[in-house]
N, CA, C and O atoms as a CHARMM CRD file, in Angstrom:
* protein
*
  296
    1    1 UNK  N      0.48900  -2.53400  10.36300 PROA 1      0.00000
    2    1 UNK  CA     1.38500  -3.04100   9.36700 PROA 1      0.00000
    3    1 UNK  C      1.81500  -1.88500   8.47800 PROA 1      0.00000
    4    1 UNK  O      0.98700  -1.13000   7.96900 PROA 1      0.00000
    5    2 UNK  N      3.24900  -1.74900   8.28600 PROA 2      0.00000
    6    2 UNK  CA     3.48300  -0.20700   7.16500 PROA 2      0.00000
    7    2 UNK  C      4.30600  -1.80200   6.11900 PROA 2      0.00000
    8    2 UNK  O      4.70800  -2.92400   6.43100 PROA 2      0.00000
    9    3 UNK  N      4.21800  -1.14400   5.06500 PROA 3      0.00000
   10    3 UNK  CA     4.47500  -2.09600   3.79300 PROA 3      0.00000
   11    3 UNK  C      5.42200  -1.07000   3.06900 PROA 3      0.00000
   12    3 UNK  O      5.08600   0.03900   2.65500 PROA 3      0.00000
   13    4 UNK  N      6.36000  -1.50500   3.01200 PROA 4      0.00000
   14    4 UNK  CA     7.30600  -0.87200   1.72400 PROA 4      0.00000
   15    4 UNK  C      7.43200  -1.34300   0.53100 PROA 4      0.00000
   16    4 UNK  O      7.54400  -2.51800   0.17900 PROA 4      0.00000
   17    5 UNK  N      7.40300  -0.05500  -0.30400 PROA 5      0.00000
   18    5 UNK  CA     7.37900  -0.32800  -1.60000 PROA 5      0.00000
   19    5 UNK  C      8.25700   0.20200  -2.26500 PROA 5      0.00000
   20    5 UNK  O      7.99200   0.38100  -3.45400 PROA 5      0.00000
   21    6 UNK  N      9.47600   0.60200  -1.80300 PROA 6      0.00000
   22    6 UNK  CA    10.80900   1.18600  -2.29400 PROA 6      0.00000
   23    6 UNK  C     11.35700   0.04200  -3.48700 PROA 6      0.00000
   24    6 UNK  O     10.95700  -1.10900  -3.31200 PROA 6      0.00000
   25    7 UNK  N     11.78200   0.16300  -4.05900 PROA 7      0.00000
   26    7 UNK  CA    12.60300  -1.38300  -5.37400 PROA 7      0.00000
   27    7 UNK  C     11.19300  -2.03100  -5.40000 PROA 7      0.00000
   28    7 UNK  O     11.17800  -3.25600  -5.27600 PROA 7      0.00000
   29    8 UNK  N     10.10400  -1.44200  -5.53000 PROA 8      0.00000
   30    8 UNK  CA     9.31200  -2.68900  -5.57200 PROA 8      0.00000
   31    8 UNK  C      8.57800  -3.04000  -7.12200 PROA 8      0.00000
   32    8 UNK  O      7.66000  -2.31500  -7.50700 PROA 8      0.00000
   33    9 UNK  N      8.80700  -3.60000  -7.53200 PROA 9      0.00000
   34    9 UNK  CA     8.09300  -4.20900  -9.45900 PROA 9      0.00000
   35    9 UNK  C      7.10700  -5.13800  -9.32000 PROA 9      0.00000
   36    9 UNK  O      7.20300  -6.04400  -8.49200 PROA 9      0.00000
   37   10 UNK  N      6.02700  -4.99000 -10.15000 PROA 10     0.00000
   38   10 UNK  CA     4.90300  -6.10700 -10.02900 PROA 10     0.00000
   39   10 UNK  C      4.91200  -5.89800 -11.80600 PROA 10     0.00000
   40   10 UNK  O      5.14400  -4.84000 -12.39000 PROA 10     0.00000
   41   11 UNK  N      4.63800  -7.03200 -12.34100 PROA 11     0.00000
   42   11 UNK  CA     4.35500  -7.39200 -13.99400 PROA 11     0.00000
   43   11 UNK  C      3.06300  -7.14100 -13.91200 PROA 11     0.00000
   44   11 UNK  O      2.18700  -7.50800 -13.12800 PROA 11     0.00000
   45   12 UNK  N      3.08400  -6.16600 -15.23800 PROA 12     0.00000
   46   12 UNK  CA     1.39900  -5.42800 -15.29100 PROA 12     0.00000
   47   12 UNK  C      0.56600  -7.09700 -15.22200 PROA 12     0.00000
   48   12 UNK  O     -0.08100  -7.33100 -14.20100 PROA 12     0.00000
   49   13 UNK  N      0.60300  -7.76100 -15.89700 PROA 13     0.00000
   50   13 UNK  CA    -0.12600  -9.16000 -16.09500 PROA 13     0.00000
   51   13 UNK  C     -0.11500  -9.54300 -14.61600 PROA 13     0.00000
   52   13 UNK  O     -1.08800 -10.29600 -14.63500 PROA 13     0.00000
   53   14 UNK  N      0.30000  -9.55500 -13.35600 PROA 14     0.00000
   54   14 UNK  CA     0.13200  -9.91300 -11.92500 PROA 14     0.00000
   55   14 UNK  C     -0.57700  -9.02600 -11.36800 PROA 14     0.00000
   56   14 UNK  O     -1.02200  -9.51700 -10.33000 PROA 14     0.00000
   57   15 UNK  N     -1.05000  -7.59700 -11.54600 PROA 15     0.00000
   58   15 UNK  CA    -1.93300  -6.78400 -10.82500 PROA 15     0.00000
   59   15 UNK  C     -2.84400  -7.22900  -9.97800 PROA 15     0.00000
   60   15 UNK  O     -2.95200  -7.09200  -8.75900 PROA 15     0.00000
   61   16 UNK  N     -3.51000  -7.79700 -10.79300 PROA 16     0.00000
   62   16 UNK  CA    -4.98700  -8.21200 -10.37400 PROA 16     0.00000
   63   16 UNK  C     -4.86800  -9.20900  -9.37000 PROA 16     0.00000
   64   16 UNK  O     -5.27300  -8.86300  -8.26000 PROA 16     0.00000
   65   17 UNK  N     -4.34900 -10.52400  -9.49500 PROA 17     0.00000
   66   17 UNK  CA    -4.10400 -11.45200  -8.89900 PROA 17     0.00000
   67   17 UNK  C     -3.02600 -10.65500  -7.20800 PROA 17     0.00000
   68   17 UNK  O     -3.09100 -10.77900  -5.98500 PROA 17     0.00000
   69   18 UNK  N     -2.49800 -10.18200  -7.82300 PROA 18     0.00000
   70   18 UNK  CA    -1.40800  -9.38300  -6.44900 PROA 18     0.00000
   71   18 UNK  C     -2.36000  -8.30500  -5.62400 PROA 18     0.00000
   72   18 UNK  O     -2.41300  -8.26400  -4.39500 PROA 18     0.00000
   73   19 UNK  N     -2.75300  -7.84500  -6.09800 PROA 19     0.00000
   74   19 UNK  CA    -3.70300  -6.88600  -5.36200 PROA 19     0.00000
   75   19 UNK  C     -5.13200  -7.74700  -4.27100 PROA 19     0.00000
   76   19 UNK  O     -5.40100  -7.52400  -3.09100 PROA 19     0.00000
   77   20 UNK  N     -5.88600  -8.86500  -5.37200 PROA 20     0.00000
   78   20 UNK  CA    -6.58200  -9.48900  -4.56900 PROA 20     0.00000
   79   20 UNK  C     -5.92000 -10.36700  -3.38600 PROA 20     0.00000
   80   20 UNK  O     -6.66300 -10.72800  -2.47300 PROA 20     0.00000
   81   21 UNK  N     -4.40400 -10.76600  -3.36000 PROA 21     0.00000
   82   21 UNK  CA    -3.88600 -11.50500  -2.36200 PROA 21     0.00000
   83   21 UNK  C     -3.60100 -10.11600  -1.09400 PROA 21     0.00000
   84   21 UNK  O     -3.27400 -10.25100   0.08500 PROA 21     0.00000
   85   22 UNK  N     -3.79400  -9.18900  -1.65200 PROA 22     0.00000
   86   22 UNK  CA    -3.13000  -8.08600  -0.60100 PROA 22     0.00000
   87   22 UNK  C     -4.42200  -7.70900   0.36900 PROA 22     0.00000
   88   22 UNK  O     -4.39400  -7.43500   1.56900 PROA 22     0.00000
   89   23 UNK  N     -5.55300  -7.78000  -0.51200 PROA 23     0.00000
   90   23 UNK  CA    -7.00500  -6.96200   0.24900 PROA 23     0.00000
   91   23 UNK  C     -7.13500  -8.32100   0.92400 PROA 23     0.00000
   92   23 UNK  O     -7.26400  -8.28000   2.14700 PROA 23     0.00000
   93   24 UNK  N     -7.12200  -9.63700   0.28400 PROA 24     0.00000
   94   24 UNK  CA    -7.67100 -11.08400   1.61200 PROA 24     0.00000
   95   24 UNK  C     -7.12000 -10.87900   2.76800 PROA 24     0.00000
   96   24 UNK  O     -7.71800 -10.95200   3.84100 PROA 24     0.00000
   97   25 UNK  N     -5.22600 -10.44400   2.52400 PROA 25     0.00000
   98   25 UNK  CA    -4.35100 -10.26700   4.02700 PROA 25     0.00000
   99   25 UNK  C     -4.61000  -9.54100   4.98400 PROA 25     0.00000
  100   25 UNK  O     -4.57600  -9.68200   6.20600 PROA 25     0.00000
  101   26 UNK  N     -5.07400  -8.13900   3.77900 PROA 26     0.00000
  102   26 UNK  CA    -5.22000  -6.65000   5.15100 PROA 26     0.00000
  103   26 UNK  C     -6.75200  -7.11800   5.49200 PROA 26     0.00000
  104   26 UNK  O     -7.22000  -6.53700   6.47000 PROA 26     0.00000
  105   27 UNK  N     -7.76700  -8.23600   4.74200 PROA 27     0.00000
  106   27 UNK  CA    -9.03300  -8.19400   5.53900 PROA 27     0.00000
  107   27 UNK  C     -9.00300  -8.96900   6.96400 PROA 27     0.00000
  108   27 UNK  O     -9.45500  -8.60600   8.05000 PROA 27     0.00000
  109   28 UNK  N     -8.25400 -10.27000   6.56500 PROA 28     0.00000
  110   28 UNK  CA    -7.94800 -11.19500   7.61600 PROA 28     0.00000
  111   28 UNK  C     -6.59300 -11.13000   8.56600 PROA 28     0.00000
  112   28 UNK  O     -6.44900 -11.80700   9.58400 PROA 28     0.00000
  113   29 UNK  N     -5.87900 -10.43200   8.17600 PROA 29     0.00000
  114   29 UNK  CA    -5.05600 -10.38700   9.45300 PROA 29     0.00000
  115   29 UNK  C     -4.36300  -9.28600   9.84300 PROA 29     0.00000
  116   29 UNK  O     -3.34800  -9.45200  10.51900 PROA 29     0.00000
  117   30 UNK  N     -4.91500  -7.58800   9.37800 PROA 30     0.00000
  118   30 UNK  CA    -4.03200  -6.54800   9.67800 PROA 30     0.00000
  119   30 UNK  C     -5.68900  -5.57300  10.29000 PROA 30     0.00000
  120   30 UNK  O     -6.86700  -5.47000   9.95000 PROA 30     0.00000
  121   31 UNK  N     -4.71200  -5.02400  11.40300 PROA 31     0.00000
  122   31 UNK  CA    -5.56700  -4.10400  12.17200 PROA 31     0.00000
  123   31 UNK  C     -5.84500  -2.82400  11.46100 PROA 31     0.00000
  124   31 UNK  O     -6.93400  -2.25100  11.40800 PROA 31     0.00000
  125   32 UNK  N     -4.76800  -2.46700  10.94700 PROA 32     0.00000
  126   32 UNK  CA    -4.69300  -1.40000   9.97800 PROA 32     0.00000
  127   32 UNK  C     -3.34300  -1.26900   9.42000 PROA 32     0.00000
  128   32 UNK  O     -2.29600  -1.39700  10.05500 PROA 32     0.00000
  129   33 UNK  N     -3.47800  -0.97800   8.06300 PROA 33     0.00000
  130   33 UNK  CA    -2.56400  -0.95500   7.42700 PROA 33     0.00000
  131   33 UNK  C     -1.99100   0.30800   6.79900 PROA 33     0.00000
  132   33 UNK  O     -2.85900   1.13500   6.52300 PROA 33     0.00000
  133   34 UNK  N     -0.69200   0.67200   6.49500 PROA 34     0.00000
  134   34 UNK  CA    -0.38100   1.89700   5.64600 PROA 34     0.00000
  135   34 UNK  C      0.42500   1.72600   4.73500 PROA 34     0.00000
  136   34 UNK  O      1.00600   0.66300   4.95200 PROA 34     0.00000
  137   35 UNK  N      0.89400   2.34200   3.53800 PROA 35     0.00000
  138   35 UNK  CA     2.16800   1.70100   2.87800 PROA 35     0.00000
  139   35 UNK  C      3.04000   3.20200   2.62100 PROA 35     0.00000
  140   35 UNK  O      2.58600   4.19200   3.19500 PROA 35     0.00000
  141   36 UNK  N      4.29600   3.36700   1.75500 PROA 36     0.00000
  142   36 UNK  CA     5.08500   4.17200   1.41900 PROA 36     0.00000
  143   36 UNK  C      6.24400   3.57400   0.65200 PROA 36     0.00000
  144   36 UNK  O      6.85400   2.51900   0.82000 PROA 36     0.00000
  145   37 UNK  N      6.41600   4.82900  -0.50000 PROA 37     0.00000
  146   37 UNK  CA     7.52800   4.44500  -1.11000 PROA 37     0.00000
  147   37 UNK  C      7.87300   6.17600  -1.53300 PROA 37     0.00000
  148   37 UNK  O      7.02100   7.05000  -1.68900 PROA 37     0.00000
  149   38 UNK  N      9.55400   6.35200  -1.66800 PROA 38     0.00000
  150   38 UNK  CA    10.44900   7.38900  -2.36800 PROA 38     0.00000
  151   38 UNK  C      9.74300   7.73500  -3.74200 PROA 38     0.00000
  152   38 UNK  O      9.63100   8.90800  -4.09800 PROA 38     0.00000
  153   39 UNK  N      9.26200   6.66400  -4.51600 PROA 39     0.00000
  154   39 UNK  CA     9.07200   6.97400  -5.95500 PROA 39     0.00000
  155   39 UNK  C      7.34400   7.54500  -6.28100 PROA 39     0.00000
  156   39 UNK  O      6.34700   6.88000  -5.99900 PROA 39     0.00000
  157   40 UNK  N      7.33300   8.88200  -6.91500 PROA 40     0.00000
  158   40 UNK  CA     6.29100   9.61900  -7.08700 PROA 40     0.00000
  159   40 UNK  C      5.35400   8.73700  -7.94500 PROA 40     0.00000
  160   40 UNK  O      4.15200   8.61600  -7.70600 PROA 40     0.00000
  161   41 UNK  N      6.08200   8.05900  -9.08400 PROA 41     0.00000
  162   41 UNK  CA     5.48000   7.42600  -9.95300 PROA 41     0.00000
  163   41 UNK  C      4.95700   6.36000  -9.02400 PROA 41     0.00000
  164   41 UNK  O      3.76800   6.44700  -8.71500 PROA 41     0.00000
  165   42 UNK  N      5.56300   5.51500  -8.60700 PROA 42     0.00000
  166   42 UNK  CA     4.91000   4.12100  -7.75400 PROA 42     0.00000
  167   42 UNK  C      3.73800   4.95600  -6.99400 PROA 42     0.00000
  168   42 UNK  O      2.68000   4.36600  -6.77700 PROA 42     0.00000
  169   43 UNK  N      3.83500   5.82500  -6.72900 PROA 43     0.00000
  170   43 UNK  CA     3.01000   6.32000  -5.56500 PROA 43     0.00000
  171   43 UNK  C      1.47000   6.65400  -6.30400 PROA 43     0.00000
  172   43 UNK  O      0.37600   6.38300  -5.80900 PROA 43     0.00000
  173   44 UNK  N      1.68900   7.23000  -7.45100 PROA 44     0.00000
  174   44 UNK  CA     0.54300   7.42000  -8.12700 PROA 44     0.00000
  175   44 UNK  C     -0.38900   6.38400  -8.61800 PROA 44     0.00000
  176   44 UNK  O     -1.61700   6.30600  -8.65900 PROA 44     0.00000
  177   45 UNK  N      0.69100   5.52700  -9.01900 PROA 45     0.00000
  178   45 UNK  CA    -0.08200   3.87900  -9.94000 PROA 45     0.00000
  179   45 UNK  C     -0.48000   2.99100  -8.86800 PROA 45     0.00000
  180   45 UNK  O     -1.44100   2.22200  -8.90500 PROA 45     0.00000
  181   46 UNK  N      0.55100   3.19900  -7.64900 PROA 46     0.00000
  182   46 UNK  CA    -0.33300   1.66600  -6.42800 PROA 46     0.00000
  183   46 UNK  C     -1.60600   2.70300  -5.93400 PROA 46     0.00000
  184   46 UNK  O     -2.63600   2.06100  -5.72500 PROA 46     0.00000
  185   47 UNK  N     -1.73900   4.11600  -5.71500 PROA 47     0.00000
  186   47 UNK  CA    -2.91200   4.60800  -5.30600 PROA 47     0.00000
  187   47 UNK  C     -3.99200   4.18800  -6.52200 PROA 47     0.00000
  188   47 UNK  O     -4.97800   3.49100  -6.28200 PROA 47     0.00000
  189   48 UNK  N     -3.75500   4.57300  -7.51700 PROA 48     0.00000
  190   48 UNK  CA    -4.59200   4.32700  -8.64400 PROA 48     0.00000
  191   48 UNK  C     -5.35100   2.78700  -8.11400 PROA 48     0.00000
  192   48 UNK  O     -6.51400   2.57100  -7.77400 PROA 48     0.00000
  193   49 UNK  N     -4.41800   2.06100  -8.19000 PROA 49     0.00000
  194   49 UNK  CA    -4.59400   0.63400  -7.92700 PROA 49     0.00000
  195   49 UNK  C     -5.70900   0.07400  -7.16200 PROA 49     0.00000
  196   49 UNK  O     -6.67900  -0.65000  -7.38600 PROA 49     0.00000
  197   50 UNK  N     -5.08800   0.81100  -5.97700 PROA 50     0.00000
  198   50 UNK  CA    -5.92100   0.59100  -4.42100 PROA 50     0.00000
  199   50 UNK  C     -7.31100   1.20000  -4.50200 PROA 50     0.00000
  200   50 UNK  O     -8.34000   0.72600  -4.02000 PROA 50     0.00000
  201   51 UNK  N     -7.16400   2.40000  -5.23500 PROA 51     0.00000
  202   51 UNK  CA    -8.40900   3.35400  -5.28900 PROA 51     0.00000
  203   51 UNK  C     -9.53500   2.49500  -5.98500 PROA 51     0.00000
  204   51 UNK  O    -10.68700   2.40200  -5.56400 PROA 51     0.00000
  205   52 UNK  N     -9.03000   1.88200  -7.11500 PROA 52     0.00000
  206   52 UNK  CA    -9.86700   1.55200  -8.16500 PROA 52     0.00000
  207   52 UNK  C    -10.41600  -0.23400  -7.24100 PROA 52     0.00000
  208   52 UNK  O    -11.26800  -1.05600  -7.57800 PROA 52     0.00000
  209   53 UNK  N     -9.61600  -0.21500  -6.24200 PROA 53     0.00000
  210   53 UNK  CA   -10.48900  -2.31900  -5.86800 PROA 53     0.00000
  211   53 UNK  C    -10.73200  -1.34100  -4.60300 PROA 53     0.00000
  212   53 UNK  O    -10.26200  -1.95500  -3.64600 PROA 53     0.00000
  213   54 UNK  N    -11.34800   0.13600  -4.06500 PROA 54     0.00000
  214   54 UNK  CA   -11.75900   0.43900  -3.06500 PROA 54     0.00000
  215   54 UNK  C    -11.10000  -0.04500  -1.68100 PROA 54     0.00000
  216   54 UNK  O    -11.74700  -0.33000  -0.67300 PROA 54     0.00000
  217   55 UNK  N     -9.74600  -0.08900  -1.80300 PROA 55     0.00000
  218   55 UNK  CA    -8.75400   0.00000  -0.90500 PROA 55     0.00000
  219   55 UNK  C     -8.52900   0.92700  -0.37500 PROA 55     0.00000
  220   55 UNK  O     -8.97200   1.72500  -1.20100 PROA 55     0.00000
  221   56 UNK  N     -7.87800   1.97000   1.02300 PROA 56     0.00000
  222   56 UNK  CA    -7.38300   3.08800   1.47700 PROA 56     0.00000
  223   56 UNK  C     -6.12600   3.17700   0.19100 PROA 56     0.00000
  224   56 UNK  O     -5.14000   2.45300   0.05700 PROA 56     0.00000
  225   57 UNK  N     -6.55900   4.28100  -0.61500 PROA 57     0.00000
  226   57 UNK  CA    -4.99600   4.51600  -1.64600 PROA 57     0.00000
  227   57 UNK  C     -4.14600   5.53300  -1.19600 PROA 57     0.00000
  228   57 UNK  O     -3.33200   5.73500  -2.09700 PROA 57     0.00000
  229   58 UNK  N     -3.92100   6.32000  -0.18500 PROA 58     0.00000
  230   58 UNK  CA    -2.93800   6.78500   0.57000 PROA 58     0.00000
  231   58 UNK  C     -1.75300   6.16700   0.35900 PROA 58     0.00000
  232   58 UNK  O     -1.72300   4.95100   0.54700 PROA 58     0.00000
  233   59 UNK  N     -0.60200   6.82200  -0.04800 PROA 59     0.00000
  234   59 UNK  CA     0.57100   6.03800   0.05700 PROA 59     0.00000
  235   59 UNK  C      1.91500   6.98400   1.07100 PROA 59     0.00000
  236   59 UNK  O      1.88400   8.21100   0.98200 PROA 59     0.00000
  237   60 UNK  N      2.49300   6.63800   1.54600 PROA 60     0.00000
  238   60 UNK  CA     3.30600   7.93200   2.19500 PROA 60     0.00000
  239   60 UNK  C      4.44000   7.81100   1.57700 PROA 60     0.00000
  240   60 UNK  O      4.80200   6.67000   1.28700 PROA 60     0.00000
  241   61 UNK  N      5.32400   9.01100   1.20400 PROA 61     0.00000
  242   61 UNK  CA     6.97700   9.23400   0.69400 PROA 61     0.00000
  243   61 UNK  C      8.14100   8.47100   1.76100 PROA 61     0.00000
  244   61 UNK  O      9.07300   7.93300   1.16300 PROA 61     0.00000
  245   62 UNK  N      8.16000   8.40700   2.83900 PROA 62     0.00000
  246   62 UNK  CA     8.56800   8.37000   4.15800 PROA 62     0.00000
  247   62 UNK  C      8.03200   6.75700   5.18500 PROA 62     0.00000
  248   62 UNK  O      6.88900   6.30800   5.27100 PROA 62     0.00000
  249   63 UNK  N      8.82600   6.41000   5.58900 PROA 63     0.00000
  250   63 UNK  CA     9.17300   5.08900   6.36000 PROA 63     0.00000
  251   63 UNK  C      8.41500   5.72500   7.46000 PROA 63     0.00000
  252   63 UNK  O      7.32200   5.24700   7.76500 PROA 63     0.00000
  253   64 UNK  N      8.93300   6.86000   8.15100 PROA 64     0.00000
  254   64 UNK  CA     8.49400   7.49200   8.93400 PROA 64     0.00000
  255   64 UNK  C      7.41100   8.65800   9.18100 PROA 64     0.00000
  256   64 UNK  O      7.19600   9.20300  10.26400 PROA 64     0.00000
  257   65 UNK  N      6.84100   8.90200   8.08300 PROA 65     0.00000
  258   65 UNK  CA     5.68900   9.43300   7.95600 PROA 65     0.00000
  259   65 UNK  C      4.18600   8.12000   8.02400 PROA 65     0.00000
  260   65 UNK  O      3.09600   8.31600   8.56200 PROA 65     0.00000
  261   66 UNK  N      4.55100   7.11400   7.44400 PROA 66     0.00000
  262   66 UNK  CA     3.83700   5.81500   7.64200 PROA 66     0.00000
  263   66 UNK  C      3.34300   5.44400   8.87100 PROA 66     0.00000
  264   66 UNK  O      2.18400   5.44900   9.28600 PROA 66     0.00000
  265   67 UNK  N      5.07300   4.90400   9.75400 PROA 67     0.00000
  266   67 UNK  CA     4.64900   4.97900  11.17700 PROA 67     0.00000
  267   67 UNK  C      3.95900   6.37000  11.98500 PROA 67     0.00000
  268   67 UNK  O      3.09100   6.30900  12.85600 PROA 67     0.00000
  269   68 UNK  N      4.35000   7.13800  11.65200 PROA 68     0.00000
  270   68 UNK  CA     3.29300   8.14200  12.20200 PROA 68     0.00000
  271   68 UNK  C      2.12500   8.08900  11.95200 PROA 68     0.00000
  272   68 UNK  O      1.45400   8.31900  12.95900 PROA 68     0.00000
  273   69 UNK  N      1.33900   7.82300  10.76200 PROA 69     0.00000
  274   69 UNK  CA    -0.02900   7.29900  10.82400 PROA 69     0.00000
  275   69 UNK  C     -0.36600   5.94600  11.78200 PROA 69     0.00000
  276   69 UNK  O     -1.36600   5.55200  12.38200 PROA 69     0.00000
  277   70 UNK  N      0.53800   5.62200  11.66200 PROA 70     0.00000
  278   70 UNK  CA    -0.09700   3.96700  12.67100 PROA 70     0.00000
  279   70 UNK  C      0.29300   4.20300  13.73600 PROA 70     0.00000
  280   70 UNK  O     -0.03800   3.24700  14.43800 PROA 70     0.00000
  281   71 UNK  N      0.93700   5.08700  14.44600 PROA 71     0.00000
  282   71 UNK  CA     1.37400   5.55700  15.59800 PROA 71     0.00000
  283   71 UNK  C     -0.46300   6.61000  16.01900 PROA 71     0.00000
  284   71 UNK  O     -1.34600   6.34900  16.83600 PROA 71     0.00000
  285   72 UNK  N     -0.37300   7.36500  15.35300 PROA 72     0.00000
  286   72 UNK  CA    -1.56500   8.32100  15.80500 PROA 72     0.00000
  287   72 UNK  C     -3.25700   7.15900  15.40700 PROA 72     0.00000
  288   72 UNK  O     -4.39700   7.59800  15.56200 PROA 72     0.00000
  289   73 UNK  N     -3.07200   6.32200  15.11700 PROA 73     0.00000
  290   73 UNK  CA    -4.35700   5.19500  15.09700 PROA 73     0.00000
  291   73 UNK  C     -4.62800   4.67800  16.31000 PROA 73     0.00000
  292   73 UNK  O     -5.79300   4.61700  16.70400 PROA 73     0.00000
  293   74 UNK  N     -3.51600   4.20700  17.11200 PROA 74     0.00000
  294   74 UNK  CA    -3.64100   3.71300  18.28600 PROA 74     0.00000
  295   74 UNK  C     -2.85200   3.93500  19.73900 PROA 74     0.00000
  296   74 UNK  O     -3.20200   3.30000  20.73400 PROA 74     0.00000
């Protein structure tokens, strides 16, 4: 699964709740997952994010740097 996060906004007050719906999905139904977005800032705060509920916080710049990780997984 690669997840884009290009235009993407979450209300600081939804974090928590959005993040725990994301770790139930990637536990129960993704083989492996990667995400990416253009924006440096998004890139820093969803790693922050992920890092801090012990998620993979890797994020890639590139659509196609993404699929290349899930390309070289399997």
């Amino acid at each position: 699964m690669v997840i884009n996060y290009d235009n993407f906004y979450l209300a600081p007050a939804l974090t928590d709740d959005y993040n725990s719906v994301v770790r139930g999905l990637a536990e129960r139904y993704y083989a492996s997952v990667t995400r990416y977005t253009t924006s440096s800032f998004l890139r820093l705060k969803l790693a922050e994010q992920l890092s801090h509920r012990g998620m993979a916080p890797h994020i890639y710049e590139s659509r196609q740097e993404a699929m290349n990780w899930l390309g070289n997984r399997y």
